[in-house]
PDB file with SEQRES, HELIX, SHEET and CRYST1 records, atoms N, CA, C and O in Angstrom:
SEQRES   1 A   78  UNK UNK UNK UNK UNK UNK UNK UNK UNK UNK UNK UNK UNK          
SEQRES   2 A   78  UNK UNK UNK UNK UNK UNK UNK UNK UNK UNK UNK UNK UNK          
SEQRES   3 A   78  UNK UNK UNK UNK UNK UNK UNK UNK UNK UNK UNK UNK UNK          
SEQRES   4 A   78  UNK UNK UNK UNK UNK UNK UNK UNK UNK UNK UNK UNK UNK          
SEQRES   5 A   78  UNK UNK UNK UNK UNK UNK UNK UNK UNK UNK UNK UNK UNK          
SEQRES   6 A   78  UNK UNK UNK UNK UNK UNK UNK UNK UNK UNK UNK UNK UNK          
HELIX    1 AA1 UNK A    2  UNK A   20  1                                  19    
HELIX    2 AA2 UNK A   27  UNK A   46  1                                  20    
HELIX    3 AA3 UNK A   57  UNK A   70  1                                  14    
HELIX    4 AA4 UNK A   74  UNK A   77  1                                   4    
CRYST1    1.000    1.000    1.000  90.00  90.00  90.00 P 1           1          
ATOM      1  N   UNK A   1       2.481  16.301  -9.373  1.00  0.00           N  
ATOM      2  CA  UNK A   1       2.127  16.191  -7.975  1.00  0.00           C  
ATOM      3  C   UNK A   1       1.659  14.791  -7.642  1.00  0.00           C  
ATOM      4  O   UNK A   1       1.936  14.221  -6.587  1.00  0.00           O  
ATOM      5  N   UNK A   2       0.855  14.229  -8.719  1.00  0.00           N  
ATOM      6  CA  UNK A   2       0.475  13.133  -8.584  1.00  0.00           C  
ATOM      7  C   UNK A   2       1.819  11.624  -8.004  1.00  0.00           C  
ATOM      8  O   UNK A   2       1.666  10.667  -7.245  1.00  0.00           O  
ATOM      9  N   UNK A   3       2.576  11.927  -8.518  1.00  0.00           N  
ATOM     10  CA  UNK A   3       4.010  11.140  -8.299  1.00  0.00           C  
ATOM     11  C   UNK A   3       4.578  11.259  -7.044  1.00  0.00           C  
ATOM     12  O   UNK A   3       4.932  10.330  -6.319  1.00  0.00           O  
ATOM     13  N   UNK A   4       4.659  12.623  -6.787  1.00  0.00           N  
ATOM     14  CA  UNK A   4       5.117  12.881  -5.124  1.00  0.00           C  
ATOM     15  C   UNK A   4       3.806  12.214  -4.441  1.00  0.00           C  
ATOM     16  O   UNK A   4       4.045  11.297  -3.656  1.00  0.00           O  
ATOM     17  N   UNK A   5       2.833  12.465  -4.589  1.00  0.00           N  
ATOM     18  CA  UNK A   5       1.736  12.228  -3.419  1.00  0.00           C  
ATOM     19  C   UNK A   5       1.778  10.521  -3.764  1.00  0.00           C  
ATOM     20  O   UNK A   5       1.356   9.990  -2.737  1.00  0.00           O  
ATOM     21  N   UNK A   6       2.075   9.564  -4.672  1.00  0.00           N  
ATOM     22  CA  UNK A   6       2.152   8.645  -4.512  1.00  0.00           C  
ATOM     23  C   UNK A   6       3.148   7.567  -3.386  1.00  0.00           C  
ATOM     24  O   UNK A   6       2.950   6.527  -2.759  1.00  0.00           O  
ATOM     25  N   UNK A   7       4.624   8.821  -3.649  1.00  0.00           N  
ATOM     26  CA  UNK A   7       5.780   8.540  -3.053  1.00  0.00           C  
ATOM     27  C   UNK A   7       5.692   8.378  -1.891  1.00  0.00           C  
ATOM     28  O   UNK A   7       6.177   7.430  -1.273  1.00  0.00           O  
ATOM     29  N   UNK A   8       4.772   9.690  -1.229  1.00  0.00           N  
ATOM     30  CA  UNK A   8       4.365  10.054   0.379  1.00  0.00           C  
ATOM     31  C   UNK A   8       3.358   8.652   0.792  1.00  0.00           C  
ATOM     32  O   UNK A   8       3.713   7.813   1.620  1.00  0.00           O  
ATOM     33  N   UNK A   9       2.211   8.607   0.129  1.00  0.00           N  
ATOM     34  CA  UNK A   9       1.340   7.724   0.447  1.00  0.00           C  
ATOM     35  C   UNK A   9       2.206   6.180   0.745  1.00  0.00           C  
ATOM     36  O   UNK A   9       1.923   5.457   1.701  1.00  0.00           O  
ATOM     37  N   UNK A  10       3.196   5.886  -0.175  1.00  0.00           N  
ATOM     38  CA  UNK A  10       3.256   4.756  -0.164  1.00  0.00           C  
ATOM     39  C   UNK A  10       4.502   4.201   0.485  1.00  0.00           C  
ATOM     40  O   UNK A  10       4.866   3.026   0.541  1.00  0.00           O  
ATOM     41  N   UNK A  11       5.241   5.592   1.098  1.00  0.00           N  
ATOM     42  CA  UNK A  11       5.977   5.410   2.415  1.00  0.00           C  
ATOM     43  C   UNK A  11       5.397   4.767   3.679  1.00  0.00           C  
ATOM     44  O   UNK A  11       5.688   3.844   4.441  1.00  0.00           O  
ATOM     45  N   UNK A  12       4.133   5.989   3.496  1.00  0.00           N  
ATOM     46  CA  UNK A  12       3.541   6.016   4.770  1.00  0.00           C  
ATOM     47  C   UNK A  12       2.774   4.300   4.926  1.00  0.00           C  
ATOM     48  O   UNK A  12       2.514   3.697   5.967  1.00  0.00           O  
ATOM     49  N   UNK A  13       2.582   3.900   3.629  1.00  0.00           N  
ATOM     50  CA  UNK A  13       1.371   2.702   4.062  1.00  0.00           C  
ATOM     51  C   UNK A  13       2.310   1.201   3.959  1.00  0.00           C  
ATOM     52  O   UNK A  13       1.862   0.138   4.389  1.00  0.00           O  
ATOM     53  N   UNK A  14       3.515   1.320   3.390  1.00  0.00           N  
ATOM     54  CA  UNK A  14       4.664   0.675   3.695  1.00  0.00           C  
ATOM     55  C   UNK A  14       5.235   0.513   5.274  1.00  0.00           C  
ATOM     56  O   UNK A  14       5.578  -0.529   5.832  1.00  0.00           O  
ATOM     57  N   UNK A  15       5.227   1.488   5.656  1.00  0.00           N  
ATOM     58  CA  UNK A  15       6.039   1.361   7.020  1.00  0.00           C  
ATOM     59  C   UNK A  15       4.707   0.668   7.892  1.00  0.00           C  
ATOM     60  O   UNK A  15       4.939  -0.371   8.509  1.00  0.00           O  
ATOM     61  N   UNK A  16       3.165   1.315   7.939  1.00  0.00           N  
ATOM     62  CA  UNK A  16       2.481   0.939   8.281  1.00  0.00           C  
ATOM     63  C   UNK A  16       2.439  -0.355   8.105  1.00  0.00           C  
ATOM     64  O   UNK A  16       2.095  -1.101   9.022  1.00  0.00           O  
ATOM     65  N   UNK A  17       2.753  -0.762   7.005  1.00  0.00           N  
ATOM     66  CA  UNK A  17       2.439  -2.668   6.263  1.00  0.00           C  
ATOM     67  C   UNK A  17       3.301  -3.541   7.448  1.00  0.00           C  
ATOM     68  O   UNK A  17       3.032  -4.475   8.203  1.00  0.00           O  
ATOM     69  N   UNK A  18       4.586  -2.625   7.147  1.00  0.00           N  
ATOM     70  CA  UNK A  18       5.754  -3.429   7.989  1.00  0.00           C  
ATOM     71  C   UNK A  18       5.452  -3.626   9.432  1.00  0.00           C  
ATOM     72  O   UNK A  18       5.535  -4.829   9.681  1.00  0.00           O  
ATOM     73  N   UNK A  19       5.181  -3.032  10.327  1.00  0.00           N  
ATOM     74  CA  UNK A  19       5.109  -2.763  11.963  1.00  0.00           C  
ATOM     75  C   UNK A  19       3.886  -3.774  11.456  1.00  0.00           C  
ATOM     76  O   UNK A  19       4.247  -4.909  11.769  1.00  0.00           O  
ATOM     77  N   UNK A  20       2.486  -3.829  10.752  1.00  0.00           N  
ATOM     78  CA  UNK A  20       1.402  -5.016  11.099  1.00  0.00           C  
ATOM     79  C   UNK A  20       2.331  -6.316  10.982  1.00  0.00           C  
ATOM     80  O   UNK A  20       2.563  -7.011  11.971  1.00  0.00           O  
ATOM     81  N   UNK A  21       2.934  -6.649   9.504  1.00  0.00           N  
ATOM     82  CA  UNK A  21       3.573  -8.167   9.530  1.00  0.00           C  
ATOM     83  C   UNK A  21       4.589  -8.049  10.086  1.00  0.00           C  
ATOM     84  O   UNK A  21       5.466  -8.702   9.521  1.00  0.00           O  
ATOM     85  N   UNK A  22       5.023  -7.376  11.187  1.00  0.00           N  
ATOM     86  CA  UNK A  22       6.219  -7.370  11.752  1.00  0.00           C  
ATOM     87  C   UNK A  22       7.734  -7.939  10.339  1.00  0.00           C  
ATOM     88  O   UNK A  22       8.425  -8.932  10.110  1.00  0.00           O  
ATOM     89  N   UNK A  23       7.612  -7.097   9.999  1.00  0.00           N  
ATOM     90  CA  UNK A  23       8.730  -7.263   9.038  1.00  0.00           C  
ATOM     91  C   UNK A  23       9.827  -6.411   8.816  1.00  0.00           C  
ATOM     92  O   UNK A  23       9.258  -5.324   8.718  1.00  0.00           O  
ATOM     93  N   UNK A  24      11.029  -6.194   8.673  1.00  0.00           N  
ATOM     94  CA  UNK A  24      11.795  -5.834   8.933  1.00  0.00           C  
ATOM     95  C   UNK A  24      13.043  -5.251   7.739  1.00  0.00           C  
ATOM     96  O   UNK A  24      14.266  -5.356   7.655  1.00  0.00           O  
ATOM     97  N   UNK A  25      11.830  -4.526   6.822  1.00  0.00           N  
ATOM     98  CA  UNK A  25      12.620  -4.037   5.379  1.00  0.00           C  
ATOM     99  C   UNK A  25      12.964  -2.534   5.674  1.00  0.00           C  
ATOM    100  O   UNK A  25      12.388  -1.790   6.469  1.00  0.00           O  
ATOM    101  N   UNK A  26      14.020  -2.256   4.866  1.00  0.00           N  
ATOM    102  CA  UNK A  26      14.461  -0.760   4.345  1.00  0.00           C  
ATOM    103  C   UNK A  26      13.718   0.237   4.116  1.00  0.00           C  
ATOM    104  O   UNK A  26      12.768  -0.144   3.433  1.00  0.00           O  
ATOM    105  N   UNK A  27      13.653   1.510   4.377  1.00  0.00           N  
ATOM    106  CA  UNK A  27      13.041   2.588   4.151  1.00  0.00           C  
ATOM    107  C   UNK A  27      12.616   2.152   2.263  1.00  0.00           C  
ATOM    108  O   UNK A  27      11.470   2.137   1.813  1.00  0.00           O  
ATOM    109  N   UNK A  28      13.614   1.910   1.640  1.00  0.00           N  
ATOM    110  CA  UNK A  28      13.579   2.093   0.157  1.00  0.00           C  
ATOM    111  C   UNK A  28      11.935   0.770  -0.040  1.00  0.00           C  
ATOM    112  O   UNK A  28      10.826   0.921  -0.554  1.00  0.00           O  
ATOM    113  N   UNK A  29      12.561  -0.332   0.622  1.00  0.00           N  
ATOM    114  CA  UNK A  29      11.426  -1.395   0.196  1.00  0.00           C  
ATOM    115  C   UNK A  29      10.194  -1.117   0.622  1.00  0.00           C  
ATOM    116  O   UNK A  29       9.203  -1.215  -0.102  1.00  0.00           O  
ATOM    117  N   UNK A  30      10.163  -0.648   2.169  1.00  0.00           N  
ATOM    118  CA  UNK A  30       8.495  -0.251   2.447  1.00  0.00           C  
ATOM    119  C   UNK A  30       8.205   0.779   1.466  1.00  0.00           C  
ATOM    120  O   UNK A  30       7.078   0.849   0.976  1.00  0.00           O  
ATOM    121  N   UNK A  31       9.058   1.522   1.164  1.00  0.00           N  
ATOM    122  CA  UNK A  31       8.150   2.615  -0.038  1.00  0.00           C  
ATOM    123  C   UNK A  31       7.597   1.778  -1.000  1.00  0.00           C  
ATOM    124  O   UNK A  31       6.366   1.757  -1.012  1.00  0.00           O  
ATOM    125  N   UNK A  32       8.228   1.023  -1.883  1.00  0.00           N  
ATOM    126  CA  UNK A  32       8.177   0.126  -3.202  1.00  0.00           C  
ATOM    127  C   UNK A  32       6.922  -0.750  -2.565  1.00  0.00           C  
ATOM    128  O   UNK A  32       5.881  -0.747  -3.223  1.00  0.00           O  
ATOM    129  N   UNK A  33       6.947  -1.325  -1.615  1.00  0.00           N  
ATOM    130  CA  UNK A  33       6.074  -2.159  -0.981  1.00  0.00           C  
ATOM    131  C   UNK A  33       4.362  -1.439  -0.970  1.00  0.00           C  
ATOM    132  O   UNK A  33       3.227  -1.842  -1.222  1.00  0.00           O  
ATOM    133  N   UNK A  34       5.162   0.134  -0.415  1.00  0.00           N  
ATOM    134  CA  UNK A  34       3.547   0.782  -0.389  1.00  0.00           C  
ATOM    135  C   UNK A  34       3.064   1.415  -2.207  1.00  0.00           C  
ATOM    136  O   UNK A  34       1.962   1.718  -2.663  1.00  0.00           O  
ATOM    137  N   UNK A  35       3.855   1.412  -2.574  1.00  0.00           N  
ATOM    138  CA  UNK A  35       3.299   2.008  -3.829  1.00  0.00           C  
ATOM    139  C   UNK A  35       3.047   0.803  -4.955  1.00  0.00           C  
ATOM    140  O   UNK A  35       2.408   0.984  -5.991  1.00  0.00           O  
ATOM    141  N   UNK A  36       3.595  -0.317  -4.610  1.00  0.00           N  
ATOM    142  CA  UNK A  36       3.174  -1.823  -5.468  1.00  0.00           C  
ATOM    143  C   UNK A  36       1.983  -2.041  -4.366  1.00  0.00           C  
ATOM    144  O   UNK A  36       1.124  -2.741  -4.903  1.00  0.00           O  
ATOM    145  N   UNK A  37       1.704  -1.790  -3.364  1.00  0.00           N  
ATOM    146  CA  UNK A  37       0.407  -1.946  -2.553  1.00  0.00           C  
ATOM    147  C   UNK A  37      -0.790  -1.325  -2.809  1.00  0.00           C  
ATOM    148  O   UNK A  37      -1.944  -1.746  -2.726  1.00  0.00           O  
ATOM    149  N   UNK A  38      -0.217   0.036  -3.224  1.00  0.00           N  
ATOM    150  CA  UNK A  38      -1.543   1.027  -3.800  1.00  0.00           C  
ATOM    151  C   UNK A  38      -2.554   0.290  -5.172  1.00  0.00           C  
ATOM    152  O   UNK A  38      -3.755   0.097  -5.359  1.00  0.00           O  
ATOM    153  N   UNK A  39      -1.333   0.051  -5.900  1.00  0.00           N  
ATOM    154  CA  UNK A  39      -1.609  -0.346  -6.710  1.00  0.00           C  
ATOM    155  C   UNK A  39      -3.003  -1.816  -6.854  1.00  0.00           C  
ATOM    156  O   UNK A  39      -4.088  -1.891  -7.431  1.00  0.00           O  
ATOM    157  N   UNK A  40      -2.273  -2.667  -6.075  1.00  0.00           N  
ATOM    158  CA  UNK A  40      -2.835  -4.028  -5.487  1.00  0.00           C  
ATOM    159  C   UNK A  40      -3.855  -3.855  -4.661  1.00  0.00           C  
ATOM    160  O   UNK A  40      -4.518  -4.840  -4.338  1.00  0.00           O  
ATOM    161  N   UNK A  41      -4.104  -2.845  -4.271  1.00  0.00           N  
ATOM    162  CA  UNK A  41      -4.855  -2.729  -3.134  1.00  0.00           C  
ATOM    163  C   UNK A  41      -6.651  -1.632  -3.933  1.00  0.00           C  
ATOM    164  O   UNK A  41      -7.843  -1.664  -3.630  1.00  0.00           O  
ATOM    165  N   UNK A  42      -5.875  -0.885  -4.928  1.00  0.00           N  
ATOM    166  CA  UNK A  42      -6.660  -0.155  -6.026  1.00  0.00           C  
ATOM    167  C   UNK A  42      -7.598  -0.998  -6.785  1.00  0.00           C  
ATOM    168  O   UNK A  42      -8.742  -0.662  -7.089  1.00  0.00           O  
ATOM    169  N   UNK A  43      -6.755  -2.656  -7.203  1.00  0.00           N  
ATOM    170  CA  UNK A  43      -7.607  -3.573  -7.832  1.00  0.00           C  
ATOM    171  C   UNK A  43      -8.498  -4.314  -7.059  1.00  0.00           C  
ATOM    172  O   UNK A  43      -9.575  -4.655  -7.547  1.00  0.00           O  
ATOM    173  N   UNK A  44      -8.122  -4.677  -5.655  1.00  0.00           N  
ATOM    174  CA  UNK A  44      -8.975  -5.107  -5.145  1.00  0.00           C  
ATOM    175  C   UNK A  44     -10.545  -4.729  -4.961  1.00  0.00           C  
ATOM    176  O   UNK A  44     -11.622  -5.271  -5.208  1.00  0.00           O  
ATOM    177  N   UNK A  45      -9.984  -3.204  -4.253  1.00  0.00           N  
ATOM    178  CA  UNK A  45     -11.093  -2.359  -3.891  1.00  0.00           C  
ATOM    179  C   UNK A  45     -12.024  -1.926  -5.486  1.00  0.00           C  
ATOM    180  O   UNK A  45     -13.226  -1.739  -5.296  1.00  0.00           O  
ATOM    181  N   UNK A  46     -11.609  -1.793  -6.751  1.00  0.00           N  
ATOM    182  CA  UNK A  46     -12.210  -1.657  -7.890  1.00  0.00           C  
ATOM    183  C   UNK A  46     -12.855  -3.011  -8.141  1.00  0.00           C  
ATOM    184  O   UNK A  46     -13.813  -2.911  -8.908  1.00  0.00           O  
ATOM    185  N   UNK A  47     -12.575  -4.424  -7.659  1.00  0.00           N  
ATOM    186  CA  UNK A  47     -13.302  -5.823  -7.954  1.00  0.00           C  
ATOM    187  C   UNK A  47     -14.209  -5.879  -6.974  1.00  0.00           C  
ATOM    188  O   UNK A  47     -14.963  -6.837  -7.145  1.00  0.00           O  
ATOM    189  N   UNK A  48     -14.523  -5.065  -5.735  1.00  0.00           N  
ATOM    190  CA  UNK A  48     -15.268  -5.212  -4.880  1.00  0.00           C  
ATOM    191  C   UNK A  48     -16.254  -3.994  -4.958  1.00  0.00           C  
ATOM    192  O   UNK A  48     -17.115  -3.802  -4.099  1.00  0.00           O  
ATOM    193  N   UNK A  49     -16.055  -3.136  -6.116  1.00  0.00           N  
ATOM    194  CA  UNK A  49     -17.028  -1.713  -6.295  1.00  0.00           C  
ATOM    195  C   UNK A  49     -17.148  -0.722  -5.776  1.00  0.00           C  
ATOM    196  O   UNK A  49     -18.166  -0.030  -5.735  1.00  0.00           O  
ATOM    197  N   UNK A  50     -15.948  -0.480  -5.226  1.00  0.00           N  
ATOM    198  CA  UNK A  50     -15.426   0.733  -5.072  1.00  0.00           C  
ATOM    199  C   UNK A  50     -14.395   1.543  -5.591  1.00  0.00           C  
ATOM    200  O   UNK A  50     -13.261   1.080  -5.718  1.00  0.00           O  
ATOM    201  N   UNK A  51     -14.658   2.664  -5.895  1.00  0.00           N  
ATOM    202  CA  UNK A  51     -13.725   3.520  -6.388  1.00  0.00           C  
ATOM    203  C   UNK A  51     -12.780   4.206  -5.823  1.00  0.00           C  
ATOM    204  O   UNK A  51     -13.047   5.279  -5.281  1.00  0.00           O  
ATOM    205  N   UNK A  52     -10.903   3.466  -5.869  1.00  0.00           N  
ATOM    206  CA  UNK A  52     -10.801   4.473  -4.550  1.00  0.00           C  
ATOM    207  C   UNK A  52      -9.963   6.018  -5.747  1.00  0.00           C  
ATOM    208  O   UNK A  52      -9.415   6.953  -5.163  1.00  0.00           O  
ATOM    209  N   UNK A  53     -10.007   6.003  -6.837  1.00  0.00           N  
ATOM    210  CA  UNK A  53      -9.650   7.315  -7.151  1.00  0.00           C  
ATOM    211  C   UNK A  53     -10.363   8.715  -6.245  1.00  0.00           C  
ATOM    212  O   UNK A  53      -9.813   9.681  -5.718  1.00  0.00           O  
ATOM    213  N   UNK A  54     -11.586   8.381  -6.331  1.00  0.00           N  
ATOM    214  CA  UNK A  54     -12.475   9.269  -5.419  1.00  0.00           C  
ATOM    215  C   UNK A  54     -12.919   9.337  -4.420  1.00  0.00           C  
ATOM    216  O   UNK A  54     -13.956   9.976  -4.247  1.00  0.00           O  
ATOM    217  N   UNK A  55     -12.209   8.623  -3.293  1.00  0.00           N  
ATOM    218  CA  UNK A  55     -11.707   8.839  -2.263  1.00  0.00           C  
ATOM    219  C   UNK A  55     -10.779   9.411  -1.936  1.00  0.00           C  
ATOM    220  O   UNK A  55      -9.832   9.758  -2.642  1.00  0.00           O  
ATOM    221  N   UNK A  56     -11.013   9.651  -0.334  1.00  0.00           N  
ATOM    222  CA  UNK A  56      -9.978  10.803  -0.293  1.00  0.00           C  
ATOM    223  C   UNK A  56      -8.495  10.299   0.490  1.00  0.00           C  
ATOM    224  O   UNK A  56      -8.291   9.110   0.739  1.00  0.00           O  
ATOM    225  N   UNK A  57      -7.684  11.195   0.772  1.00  0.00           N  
ATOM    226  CA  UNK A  57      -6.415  10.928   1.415  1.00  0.00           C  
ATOM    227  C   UNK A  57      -6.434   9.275   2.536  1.00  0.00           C  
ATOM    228  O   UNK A  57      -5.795   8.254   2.282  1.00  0.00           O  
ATOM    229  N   UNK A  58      -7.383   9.501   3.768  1.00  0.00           N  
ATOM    230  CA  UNK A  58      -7.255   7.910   4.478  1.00  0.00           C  
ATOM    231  C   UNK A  58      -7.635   7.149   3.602  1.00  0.00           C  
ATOM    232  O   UNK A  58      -6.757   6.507   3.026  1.00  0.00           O  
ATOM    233  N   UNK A  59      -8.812   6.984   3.265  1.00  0.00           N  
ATOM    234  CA  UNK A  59      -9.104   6.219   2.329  1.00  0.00           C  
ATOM    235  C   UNK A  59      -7.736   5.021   1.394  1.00  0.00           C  
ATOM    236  O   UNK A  59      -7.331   3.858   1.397  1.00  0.00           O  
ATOM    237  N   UNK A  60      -7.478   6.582   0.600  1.00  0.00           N  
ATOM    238  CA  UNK A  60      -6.194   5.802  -0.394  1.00  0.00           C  
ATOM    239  C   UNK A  60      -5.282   5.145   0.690  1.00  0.00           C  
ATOM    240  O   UNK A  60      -5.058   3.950   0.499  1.00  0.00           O  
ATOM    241  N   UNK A  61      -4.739   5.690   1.748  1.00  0.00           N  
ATOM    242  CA  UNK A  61      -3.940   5.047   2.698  1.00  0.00           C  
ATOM    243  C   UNK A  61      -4.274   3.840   3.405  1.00  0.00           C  
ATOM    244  O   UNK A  61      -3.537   2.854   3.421  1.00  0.00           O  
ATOM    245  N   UNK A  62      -5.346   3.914   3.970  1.00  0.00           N  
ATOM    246  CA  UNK A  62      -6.016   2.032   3.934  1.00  0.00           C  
ATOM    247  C   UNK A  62      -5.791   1.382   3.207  1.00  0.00           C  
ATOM    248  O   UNK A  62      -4.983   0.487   3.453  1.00  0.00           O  
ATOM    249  N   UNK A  63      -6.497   1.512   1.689  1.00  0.00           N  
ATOM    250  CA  UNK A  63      -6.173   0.843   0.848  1.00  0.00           C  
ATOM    251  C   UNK A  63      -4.875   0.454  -0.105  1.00  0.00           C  
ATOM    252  O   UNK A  63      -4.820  -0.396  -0.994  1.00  0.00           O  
ATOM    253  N   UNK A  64      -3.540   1.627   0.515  1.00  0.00           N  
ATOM    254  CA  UNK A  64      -2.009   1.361  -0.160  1.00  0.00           C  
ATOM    255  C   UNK A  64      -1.512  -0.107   1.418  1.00  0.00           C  
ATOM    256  O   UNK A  64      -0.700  -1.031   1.416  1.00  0.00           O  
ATOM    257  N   UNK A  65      -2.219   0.256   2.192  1.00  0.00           N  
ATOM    258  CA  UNK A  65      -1.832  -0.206   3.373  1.00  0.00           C  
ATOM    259  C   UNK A  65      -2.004  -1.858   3.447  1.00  0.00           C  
ATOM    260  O   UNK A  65      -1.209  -2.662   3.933  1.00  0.00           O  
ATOM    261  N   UNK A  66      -3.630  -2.184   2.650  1.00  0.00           N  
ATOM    262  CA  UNK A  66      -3.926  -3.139   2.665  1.00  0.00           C  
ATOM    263  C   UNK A  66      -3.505  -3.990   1.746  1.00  0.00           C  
ATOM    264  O   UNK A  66      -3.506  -5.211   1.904  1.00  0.00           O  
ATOM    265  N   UNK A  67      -2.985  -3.190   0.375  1.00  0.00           N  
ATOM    266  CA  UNK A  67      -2.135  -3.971  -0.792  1.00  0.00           C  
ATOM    267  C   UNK A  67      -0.681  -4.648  -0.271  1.00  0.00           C  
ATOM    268  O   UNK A  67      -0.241  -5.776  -0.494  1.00  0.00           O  
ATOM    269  N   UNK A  68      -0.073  -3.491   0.539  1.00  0.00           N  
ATOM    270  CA  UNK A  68       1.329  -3.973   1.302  1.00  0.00           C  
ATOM    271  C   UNK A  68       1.353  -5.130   1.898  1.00  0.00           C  
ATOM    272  O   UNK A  68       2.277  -5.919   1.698  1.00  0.00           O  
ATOM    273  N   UNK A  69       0.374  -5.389   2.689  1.00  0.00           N  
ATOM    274  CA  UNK A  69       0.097  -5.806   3.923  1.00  0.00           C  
ATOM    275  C   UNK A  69      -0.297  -7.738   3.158  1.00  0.00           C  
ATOM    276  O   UNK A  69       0.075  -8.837   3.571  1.00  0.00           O  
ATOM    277  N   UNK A  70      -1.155  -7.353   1.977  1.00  0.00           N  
ATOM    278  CA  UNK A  70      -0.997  -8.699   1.033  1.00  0.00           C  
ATOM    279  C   UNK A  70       0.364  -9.196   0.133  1.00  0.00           C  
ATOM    280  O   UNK A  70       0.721 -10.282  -0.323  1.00  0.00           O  
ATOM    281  N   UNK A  71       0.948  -7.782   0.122  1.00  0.00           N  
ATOM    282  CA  UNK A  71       1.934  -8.118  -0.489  1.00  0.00           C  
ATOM    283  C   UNK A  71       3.218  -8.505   0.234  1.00  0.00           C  
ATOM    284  O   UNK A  71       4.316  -8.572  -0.320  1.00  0.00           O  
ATOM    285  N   UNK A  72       2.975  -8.762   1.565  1.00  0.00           N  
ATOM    286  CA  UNK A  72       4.355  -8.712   2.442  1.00  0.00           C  
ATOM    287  C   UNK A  72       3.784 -10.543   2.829  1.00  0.00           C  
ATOM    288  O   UNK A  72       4.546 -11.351   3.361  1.00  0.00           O  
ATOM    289  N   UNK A  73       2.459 -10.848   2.456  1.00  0.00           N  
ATOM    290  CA  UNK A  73       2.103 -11.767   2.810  1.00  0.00           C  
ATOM    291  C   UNK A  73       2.495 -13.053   2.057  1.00  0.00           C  
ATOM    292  O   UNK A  73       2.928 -14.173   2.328  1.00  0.00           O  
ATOM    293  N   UNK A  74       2.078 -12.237   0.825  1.00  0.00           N  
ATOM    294  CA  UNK A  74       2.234 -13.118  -0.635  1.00  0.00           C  
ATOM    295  C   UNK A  74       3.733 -13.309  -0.670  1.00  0.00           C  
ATOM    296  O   UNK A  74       4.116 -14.262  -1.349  1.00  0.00           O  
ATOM    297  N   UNK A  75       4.650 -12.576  -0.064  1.00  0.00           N  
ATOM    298  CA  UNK A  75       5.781 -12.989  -0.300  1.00  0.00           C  
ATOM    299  C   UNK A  75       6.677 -13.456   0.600  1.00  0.00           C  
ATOM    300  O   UNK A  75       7.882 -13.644   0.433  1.00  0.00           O  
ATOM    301  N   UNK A  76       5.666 -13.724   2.072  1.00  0.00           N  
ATOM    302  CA  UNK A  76       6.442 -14.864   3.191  1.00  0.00           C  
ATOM    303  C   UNK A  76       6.048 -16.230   2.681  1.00  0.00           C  
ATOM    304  O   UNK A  76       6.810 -17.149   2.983  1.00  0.00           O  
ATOM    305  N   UNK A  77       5.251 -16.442   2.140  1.00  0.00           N  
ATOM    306  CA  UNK A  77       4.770 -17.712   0.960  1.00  0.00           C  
ATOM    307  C   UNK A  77       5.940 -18.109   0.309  1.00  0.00           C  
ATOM    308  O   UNK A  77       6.331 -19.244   0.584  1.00  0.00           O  
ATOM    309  N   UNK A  78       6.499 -17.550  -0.367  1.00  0.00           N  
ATOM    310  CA  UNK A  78       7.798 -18.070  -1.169  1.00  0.00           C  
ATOM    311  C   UNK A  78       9.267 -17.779  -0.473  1.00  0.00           C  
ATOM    312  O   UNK A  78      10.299 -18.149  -1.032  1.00  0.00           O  
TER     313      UNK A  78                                                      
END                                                                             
């Protein structure tokens, strides 16, 4: 379950990523975008002392949202 609910989350915080940097990727990439975001967005929030395992559903979605959202950034840079 854990895998699907990643899949869902990181649709959802992908497409979200995209419409903030106005960017203009594939269903397939905002997913990849939100679930390499979760990820990125998991370390942040763990270097700043928070835990988001134990948080709940928005929570994780802010924070897949906010990894995207660096990661769509980090890569108008190059």
């Amino acid at each position: 379950m854990g895998f699907l609910y990643s899949i869902l989350i990181g649709g959802i915080a992908g497409f979200i990523a995209s419409r903030i940097m106005d960017s203009h990727n594939s269903m397939i990439v905002n997913i990849l975008l939100g679930i390499v975001g979760g990820f990125v967005g998991g370390f942040i929030a763990r270097k700043l002392g928070n835990d988001p395992d134990n948080d709940g559903l928005v929570m994780n979605l802010l924070i897949a949202v906010l990894g995207a959202v660096v990661l769509i950034f980090v890569g108008r840079l190059f």
